[in-house]
TORTOR-134831 format. One line per 5 residues: for each residue z, y, x of N, C-alpha, C, O, CB. Coordinates in nm, 3 decimals. Glycine has a CB too. Example, Ala and Ser with C-alpha at 12.3 -4.5 7.8 and 13.67 -1.06 7.14 Angstrom:
<papas>
0.780,-0.569,1.319,0.780,-0.450,1.230,0.780,-0.330,1.320,0.846,-0.332,1.424,0.905,-0.447,1.131 | 0.708,-0.225,1.285,0.714,-0.106,1.367,0.787,0.003,1.290,0.804,0.114,1.341,0.572,-0.060,1.408 .
</papas>
This chain:
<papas>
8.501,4.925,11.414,8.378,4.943,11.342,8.294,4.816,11.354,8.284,4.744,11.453,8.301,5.066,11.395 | 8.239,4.801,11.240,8.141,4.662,11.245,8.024,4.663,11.276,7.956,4.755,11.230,8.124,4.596,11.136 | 7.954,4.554,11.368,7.860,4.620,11.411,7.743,4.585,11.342,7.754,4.462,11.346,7.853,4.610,11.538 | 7.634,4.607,11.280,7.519,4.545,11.168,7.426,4.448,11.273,7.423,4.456,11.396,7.403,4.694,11.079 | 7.354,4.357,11.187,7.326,4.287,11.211,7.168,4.305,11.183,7.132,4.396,11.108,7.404,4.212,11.174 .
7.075,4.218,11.242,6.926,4.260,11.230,6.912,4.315,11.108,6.895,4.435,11.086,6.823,4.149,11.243 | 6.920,4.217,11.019,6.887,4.210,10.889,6.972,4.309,10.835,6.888,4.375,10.772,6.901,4.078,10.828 | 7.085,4.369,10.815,7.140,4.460,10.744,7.060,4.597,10.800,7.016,4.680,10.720,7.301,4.454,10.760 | 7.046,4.610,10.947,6.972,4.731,10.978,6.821,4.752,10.896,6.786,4.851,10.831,6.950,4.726,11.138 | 6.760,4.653,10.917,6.626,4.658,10.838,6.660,4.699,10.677,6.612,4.800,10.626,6.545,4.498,10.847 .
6.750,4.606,10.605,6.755,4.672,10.503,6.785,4.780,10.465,6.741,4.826,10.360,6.792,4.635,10.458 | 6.882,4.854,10.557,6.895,4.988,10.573,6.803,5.053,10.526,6.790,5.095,10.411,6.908,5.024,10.685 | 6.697,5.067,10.664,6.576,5.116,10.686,6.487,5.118,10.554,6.418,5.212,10.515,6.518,5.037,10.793 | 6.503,4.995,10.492,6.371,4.994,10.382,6.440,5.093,10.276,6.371,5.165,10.204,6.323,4.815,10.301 | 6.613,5.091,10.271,6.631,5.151,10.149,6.581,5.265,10.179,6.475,5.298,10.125,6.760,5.155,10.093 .
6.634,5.341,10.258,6.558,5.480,10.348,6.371,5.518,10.304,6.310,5.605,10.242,6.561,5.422,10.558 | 6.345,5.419,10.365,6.205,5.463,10.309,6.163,5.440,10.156,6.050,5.473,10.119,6.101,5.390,10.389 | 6.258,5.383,10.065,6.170,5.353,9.942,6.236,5.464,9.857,6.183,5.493,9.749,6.180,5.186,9.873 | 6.345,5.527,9.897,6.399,5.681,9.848,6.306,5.782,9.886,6.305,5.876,9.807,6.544,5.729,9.915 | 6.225,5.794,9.985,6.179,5.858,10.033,6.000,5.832,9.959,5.907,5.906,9.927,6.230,5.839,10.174 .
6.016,5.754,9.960,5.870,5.722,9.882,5.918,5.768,9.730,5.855,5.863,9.683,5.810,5.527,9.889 | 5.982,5.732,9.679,6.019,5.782,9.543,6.039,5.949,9.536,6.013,6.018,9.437,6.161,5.706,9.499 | 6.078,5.987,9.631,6.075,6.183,9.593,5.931,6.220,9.642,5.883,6.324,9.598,6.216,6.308,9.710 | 5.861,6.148,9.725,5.717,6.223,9.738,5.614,6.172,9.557,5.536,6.260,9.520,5.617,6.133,9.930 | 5.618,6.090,9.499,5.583,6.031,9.363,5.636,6.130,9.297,5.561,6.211,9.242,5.635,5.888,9.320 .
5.767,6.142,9.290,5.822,6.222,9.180,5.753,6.365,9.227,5.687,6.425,9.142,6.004,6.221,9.169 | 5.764,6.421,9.361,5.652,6.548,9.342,5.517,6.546,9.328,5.449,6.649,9.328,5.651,6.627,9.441 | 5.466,6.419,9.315,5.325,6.426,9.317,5.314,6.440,9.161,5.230,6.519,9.118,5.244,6.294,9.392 | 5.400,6.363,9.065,5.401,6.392,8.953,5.386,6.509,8.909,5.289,6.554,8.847,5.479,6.355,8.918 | 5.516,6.581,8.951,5.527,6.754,8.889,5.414,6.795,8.962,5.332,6.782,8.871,5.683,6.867,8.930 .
5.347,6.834,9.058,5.279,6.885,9.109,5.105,6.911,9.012,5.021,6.999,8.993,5.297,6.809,9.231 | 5.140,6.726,8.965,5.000,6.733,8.907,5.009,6.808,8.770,4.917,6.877,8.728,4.935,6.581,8.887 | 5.124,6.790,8.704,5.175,6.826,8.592,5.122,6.980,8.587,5.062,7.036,8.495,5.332,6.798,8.588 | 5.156,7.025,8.693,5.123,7.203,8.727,4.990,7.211,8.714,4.945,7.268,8.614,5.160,7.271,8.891 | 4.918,7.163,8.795,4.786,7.142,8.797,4.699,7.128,8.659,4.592,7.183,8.636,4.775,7.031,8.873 .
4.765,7.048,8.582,4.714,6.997,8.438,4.718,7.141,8.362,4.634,7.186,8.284,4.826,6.863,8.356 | 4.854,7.209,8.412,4.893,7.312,8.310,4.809,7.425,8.341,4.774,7.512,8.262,5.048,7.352,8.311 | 4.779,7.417,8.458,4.626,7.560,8.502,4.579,7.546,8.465,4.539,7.653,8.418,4.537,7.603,8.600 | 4.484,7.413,8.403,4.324,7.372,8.415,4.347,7.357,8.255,4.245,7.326,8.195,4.259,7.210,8.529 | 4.470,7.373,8.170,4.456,7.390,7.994,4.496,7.500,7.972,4.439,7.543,7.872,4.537,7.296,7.893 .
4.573,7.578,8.017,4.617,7.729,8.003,4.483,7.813,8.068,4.510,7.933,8.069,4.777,7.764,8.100 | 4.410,7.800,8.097,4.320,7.899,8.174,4.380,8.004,8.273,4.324,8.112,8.292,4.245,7.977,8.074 | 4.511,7.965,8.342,4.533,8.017,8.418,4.545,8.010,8.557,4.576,7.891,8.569,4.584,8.037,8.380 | 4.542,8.067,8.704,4.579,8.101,8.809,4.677,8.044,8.882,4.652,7.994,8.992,4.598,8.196,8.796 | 4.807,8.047,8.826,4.948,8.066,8.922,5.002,8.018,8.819,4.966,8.057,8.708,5.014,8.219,8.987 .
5.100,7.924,8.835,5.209,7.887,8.772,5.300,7.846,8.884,5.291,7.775,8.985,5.182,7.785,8.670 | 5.420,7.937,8.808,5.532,7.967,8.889,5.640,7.918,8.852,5.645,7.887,8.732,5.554,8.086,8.904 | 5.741,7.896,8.923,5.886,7.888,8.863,5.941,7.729,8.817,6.031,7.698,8.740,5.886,7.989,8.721 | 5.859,7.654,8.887,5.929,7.551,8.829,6.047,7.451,8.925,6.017,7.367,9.009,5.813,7.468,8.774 | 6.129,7.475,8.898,6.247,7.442,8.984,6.303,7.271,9.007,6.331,7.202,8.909,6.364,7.527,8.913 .
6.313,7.223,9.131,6.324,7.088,9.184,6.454,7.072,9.199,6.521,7.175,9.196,6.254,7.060,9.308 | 6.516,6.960,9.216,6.658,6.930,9.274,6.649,6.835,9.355,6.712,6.750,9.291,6.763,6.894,9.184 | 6.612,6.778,9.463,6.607,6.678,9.518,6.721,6.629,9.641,6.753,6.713,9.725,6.487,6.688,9.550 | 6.772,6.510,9.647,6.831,6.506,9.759,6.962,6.641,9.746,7.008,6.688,9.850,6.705,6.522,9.880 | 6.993,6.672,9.661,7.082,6.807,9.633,7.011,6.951,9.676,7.035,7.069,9.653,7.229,6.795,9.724 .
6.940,6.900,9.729,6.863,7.074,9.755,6.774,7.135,9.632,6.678,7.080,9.578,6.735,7.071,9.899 | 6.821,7.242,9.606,6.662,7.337,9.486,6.600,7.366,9.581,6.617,7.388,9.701,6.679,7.507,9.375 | 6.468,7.360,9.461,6.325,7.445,9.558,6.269,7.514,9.441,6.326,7.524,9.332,6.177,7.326,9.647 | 6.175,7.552,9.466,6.137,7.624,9.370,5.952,7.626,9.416,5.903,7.682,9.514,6.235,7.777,9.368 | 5.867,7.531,9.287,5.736,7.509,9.330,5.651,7.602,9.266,5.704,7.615,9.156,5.692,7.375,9.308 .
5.535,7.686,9.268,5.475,7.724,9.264,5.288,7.681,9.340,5.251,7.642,9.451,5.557,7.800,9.278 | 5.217,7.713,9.217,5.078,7.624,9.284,4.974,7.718,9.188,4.985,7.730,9.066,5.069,7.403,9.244 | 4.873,7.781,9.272,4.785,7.894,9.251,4.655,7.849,9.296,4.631,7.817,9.413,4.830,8.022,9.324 | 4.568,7.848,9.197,4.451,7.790,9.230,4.374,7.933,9.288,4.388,8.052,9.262,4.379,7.706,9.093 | 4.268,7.841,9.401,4.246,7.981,9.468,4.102,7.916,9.522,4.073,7.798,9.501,4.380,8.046,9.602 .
4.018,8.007,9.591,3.893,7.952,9.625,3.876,7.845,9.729,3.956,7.805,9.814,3.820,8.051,9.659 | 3.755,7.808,9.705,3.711,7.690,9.824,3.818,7.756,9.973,3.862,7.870,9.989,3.479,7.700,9.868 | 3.834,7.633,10.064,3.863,7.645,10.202,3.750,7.714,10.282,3.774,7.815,10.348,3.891,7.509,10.257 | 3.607,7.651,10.275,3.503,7.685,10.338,3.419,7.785,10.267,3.298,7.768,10.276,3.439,7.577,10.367 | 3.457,7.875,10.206,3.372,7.999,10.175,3.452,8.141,10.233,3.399,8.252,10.217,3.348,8.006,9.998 .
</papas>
């Protein structure tokens, strides 16, 4: 086995984190997308919208609901 070298480990590492930065964006996207779709639908809860990330499904759901502090 070969053993890596500074520089190949670091690059490792960055690829690691810039995949990882790219699926939190891509949910911040859909997320807001949901958000957009409450605040023009006049509705509550929107449900059902299904992720694939990294090979895993999820399944997001986002329900607007009252203040934290009341």
């Amino acid at each position: 086995m070969k053993e890596k070298t500074y520089y190949e480990v670091l690059e490792e590492m960055e690829r690691k984190n810039s995949s990882q930065y790219e699926i939190l964006l891509e949910l911040g996207e859909i997320c807001f997308s949901m958000i957009k779709r409450i605040n023009r639908e006049q509705v509550r809860t929107v449900r059902e919208t299904e992720v694939t990330l990294n090979g895993k499904n999820y399944q997001i759901t986002i329900e607007e609901r009252s203040p934290w502090n009341t």
